[in-house]
C-alpha positions as CSV (number, residue, x, y, z in Angstrom):
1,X,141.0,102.4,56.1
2,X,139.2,99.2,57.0
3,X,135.4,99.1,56.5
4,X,135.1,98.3,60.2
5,X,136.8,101.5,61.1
6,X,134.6,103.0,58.8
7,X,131.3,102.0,60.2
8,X,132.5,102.4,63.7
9,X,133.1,106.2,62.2
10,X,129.8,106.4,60.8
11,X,128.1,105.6,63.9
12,X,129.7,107.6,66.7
13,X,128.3,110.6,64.0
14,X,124.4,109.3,63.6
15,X,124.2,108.3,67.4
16,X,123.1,111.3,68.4
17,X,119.9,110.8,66.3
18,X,120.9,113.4,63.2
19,X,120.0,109.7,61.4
20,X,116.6,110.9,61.6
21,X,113.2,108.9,63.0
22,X,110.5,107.1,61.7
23,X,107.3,108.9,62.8
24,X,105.3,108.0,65.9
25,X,102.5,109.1,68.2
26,X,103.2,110.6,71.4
27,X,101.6,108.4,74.1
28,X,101.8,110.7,77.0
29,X,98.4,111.0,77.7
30,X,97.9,107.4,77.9
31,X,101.1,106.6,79.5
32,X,99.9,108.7,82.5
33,X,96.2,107.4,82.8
34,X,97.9,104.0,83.2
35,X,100.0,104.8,85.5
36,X,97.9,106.6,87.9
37,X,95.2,104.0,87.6
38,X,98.3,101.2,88.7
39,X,99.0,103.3,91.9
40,X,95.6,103.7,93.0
41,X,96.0,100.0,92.9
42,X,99.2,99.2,94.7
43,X,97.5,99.6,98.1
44,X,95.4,96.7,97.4
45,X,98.2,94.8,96.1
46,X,100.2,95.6,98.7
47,X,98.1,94.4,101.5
48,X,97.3,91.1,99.9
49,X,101.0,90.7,99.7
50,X,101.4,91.7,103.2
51,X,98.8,88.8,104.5
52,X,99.9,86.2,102.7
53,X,103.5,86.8,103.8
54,X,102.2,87.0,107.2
55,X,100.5,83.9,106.6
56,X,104.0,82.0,105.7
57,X,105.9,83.6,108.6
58,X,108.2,85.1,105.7
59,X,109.3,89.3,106.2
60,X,107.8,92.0,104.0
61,X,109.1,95.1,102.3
62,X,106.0,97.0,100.8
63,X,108.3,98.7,98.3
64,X,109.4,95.5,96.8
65,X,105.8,95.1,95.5
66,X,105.0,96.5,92.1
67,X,101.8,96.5,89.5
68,X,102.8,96.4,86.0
69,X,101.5,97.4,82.6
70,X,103.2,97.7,78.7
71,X,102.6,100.5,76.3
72,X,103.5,100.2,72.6
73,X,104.0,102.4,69.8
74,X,103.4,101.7,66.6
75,X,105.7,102.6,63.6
76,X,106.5,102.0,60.1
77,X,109.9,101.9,58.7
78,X,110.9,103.8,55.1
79,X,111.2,99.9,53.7
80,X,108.0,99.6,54.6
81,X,108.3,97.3,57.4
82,X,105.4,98.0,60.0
83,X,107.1,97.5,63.8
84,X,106.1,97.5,67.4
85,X,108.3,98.9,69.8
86,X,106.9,97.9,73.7
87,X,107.4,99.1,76.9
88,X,106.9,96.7,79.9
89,X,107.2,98.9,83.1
90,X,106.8,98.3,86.6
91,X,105.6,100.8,89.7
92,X,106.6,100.9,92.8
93,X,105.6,102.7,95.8
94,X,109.5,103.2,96.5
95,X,110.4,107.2,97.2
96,X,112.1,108.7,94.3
97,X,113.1,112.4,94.2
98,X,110.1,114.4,94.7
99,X,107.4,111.5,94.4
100,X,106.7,109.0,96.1
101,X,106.9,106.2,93.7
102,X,109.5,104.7,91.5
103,X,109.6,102.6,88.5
104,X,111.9,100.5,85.8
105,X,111.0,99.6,82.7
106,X,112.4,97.3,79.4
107,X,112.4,98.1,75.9
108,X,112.0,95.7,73.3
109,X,110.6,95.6,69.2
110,X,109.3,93.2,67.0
111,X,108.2,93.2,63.4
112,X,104.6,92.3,62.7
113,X,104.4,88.9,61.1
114,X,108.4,88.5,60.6
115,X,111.4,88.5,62.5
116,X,113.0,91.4,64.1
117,X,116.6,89.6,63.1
118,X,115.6,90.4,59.4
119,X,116.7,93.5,60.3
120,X,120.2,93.2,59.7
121,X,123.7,95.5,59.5
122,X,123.1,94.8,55.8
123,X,120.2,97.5,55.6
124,X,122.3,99.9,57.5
125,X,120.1,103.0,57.3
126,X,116.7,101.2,57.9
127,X,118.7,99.8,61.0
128,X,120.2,103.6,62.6
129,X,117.0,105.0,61.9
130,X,115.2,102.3,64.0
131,X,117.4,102.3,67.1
132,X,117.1,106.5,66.5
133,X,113.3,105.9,67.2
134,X,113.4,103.2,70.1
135,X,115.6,106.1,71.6
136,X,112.9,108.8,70.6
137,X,110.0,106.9,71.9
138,X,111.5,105.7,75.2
139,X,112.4,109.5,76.0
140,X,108.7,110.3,74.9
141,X,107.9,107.7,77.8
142,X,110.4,108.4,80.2
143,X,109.1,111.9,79.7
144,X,105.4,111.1,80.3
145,X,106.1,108.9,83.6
146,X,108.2,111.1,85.1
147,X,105.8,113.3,86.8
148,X,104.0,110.0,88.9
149,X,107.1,107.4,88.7
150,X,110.3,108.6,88.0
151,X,112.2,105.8,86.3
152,X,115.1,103.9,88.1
153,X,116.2,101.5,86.0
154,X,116.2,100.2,82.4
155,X,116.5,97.3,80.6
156,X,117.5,96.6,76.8
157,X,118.2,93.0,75.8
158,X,119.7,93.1,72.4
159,X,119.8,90.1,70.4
160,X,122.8,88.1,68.6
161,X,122.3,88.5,64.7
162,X,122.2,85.4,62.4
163,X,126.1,84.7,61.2
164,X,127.2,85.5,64.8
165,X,127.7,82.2,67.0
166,X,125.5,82.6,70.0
167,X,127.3,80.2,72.0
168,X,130.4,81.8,72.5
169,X,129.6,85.5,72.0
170,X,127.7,87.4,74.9
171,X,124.5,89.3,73.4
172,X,126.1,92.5,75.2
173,X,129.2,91.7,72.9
174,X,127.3,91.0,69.8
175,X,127.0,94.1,66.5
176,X,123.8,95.3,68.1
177,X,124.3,95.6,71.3
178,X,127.6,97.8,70.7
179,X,125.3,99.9,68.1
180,X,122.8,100.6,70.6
181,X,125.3,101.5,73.6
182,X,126.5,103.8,71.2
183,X,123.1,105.3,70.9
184,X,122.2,104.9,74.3
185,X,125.6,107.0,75.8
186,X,125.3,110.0,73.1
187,X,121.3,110.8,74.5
188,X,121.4,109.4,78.1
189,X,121.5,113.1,79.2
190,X,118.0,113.6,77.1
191,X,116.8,110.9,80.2
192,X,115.1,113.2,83.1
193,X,117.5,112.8,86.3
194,X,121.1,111.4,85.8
195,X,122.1,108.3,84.5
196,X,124.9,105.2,83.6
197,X,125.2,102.3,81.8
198,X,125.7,99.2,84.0
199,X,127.5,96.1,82.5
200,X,128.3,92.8,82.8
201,X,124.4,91.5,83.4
202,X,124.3,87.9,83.5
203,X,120.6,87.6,82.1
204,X,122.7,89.6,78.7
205,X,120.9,92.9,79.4
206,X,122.4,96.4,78.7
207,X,121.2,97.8,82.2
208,X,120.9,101.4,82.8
209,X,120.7,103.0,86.1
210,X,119.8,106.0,87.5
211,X,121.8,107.8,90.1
């Protein structure tokens, strides 16, 4: 059996998160200050929006204005390697199931003081056990925003690794990006409301919509 067989095997069996996570600290209470403070302030926003489009003769849709924040969470790998996994979200005061706001959010990690491609196929389990816990947290968030914004979009731009030629490979084609779909299919039921993975974004985003 070829070793690409094999690690395609050994995936589809860790994506649903038995490759265990790095610890983190909920950041549900938080998550839900910010977020009620940012709609007590879309009606502000909202109105200065409103004059100035007046002002420039141009229409205005009220739900198309947002406020935005990030959250992150903290976490340090088994190597030892200390990472930031942020949030950058987005609320709207578009209707969403029972509230009356909606928002989207993006995912994203660094590593402090190195490079988050250091983090290569090479150190397999440090690499499962990572996406495991960007999948963790971001349900921990989806979770906690749920109540005041239900979530209606997501974004996830994976990255292309070193050795893989940028130029003519898309990042949603790249090792990472089908790692993380992988992931993202096997707990996209754990998501609050019902939800697909949307393809072919030309800004190289895995997009994920909710229904």
């Amino acid at each position: 059996m070829k070793l690409t067989k094999i690690l395609e095997e050994v995936i589809l069996e860790i994506g649903d998160l038995s490759a265990g996570s790095f610890p983190f600290t909920s950041k549900a209470s938080s998550i839900r200050t910010a977020a009620k403070k940012l709609i007590s302030q879309l009606p502000q926003e909202i109105e200065v929006w409103r004059e100035v489009n007046k002002k420039r003769g141009h229409e205005f849709d009220p739900t198309e204005i947002t406020v935005k924040s990030s959250t992150t969470y903290p976490v340090t790998g088994d190597s030892g390697i200390n990472y930031n996994i942020k949030i950058s979200y987005a609320i709207a005061n578009e209707p969403k199931d029972k509230s009356d706001f909606s928002s989207g959010a993006q995912v994203d990690f660094n590593i402090k003081g190195g490079d988050r491609n250091n983090i290569t196929s090479t150190n397999a389990n440090e690499q499962y056990k990572l996406i495991s816990t960007l999948v963790s947290v971001f349900i921990d968030f989806a979770n906690s925003i749920e109540p005041l914004a239900p979530l209606t979009a997501i974004a996830i731009f994976p990255i292309v690794e070193k050795g893989e030629k940028a130029n003519s490979l898309s990042p949603l084609d790249s090792k990472r990006a089908k790692l993380y779909k992988i992931y993202i299919n096997k707990n996209l039921d754990k998501l609050p409301g019902d939800w697909s993975i949307e393809e072919g974004s030309s800004r190289g985003a895995i997009i994920l919509k909710r229904k």
